[in-house]
N, C-alpha and C positions, 0 to 999 in steps of 0.2 A: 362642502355641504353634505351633509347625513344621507344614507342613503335611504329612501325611503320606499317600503314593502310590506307585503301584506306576510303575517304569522300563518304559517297553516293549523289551523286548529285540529285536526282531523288526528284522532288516537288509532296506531298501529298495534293490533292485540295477536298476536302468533307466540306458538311453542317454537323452540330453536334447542338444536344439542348446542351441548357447549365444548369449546373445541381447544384445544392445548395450544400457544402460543410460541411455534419453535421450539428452543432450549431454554425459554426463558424464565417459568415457571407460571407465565402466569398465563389470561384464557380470554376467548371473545365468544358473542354468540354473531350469528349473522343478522343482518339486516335488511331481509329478502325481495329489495324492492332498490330500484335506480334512482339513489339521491338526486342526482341531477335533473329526471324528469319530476320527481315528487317534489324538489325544493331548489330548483337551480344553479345550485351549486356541489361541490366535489367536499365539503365537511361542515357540520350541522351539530349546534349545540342542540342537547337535545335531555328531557326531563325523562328517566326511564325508570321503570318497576321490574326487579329479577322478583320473581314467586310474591310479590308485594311488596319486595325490600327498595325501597328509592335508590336513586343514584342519579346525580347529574355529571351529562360529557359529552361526547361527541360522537356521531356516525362516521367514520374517516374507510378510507382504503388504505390499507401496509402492505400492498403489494400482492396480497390474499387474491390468487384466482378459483373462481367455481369451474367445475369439471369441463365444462364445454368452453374455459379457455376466456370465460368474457368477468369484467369486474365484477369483485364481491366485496361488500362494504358490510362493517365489521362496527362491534360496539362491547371495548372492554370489561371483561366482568371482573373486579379486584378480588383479592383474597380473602379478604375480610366479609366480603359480601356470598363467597361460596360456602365459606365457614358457617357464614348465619343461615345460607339456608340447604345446610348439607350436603352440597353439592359438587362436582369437579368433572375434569373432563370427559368426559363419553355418556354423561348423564342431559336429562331437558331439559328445561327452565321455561316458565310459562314469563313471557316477557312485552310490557308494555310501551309506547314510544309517544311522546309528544314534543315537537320542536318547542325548544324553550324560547320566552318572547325574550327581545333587544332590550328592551325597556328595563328589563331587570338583572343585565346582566351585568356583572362589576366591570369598572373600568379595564383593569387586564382583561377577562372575557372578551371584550369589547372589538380591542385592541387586535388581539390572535384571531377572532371570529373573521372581522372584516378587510383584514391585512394579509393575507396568506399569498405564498409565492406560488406560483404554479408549473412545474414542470413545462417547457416548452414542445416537449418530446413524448411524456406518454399523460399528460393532462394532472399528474397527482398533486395535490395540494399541502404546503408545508409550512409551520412557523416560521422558518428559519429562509433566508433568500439562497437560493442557488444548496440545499440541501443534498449530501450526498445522498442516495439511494442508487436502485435498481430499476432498470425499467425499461430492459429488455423485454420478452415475449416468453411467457413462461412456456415449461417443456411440455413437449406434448404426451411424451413417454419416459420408463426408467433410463432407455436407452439415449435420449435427449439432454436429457438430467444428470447423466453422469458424464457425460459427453463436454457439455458445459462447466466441468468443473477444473479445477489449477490440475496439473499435471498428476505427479503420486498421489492424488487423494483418488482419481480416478482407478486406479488399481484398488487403494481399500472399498471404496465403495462397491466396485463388482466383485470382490470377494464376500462381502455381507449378501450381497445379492442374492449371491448364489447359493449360498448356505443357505437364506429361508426358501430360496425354491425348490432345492433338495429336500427341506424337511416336511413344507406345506407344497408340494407339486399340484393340486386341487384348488391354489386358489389363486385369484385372477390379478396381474399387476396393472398399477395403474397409479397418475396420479393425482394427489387427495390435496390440497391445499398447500399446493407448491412441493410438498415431498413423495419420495417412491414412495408406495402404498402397496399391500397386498391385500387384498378382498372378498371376502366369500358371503355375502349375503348383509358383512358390514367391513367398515378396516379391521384388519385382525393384527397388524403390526405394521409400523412406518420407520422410515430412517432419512436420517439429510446428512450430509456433509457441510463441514463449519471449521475453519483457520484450525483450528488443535487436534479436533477428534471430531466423531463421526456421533451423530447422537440418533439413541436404537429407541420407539417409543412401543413398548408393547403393553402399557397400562401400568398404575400402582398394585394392582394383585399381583402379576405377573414379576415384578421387582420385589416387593415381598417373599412371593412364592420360591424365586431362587436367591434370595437375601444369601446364601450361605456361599453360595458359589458366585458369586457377585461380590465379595473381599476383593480388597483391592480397587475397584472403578468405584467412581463417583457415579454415584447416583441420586434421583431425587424422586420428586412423586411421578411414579410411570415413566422415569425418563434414566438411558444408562449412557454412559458419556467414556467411549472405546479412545484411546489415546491412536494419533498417528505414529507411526514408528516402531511399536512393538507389536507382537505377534496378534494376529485377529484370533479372539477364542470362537472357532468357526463351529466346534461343537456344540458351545454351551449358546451358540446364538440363535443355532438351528433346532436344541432342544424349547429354549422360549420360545418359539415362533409357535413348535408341535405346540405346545402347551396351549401356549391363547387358540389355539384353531381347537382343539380337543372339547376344552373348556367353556370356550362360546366367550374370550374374555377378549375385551379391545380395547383399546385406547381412547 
């Protein structure tokens, strides 16, 4: 039998930054309110407006913690949609929210909406049955974070470390959406640890700005991606760092 429920009709209107998604290039804004108390469930089709531009999808959790450690539920912003409306990471977006009604949603829709598996262990919700993730407790510190990480990547990590707290000593750690964060009034540069390399996120100006001395890594919008294994460029890590703190530039 269908399940049968009531639509909230009720329009969510707030500004949100929009925030970088990992390594992966692309971005969400937040969704500043407990899906499960607003719509009783953990992911929600949902009809939105970035700056006026439509989009339909979903509220979901990726795992995305807010500072104080409790669920943040997240709702993708694609690329083509920050294009239209000039936008990318560290910038706002005035953003509107309506749960889209059942009645109108395609049969797949349908299907994914009301079928989801659910983590036995930390409540998250996924198309797929018995989905790999994570879902442990995220860290509460750098010191947590790097502590938690496979073996030698823990040495590259606390040598990045270290290097921006030599450069920027004035600004505060901490961390920002599952990654070390440094802080002075906003993030002024972040880094995570990932199977290959370590990825540095000090902004698109900031990659730009030292494009020259930046030959050799892969880099992409605001993001520099340090290989494990060869030597950490500890200077020119800790000159970015100065730079976005100087600057006022962030991620």
């Amino acid at each position: 039998m269908a399940e049968n429920r009531k639509v909230s009709e009720k329009i969510y209107e707030y500004e949100s930054s929009i925030y970088r998604a990992g390594d992966t290039g692309g971005a969400y804004v937040i969704f500043p309110y407990n899906i499960r108390e607003e719509f009783g469930r953990g992911r929600v089709k949902v009809s939105v407006t970035f700056d006026g531009v439509p989009y339909e999808g979903s509220i979901v959790n990726m795992g995305v913690k807010n500072e104080d450690g409790s669920v943040c539920y997240i709702i993708g912003l694609r690329k083509d949609i920050r294009s239209q409306i000039g936008k990318q990471p560290g910038d706002n977006v005035w953003v509107t929210v309506k749960e889209k009604n059942p009645e109108i949603l395609s049969g797949t829709e349908k299907k994914g909406a009301w079928n989801m598996w659910k983590c036995p262990q930390c409540g998250r919700e996924f198309k797929r049955q018995n989905q790999s993730h994570y879902c442990g407790k995220a860290p509460e510190n750098i010191d947590g974070y790097i502590a938690a990480q496979p073996g030698e990547q823990r040495r590259y990590l606390q040598l990045v470390r270290d290097a921006v707290h030599e450069a920027i000593p004035e600004a505060e750690e901490r961390i920002s959406w599952s990654m070390p964060t440094f802080w002075k009034k906003h993030n002024i540069i972040q880094f995570a640890g990932f199977k290959n390399h370590i990825g540095l996120y000090p902004g698109p100006e900031a990659v730009e700005a030292f494009s020259q001395r930046l030959q050799g890594y892969k880099t992409s919008k605001g993001t520099i991606q340090i290989p494990y294994g060869e030597e950490i460029p500890l200077e020119l890590i800790g000159d970015i760092a100065r730079w976005c703190y100087e600057t006022g530039n962030h991620p």
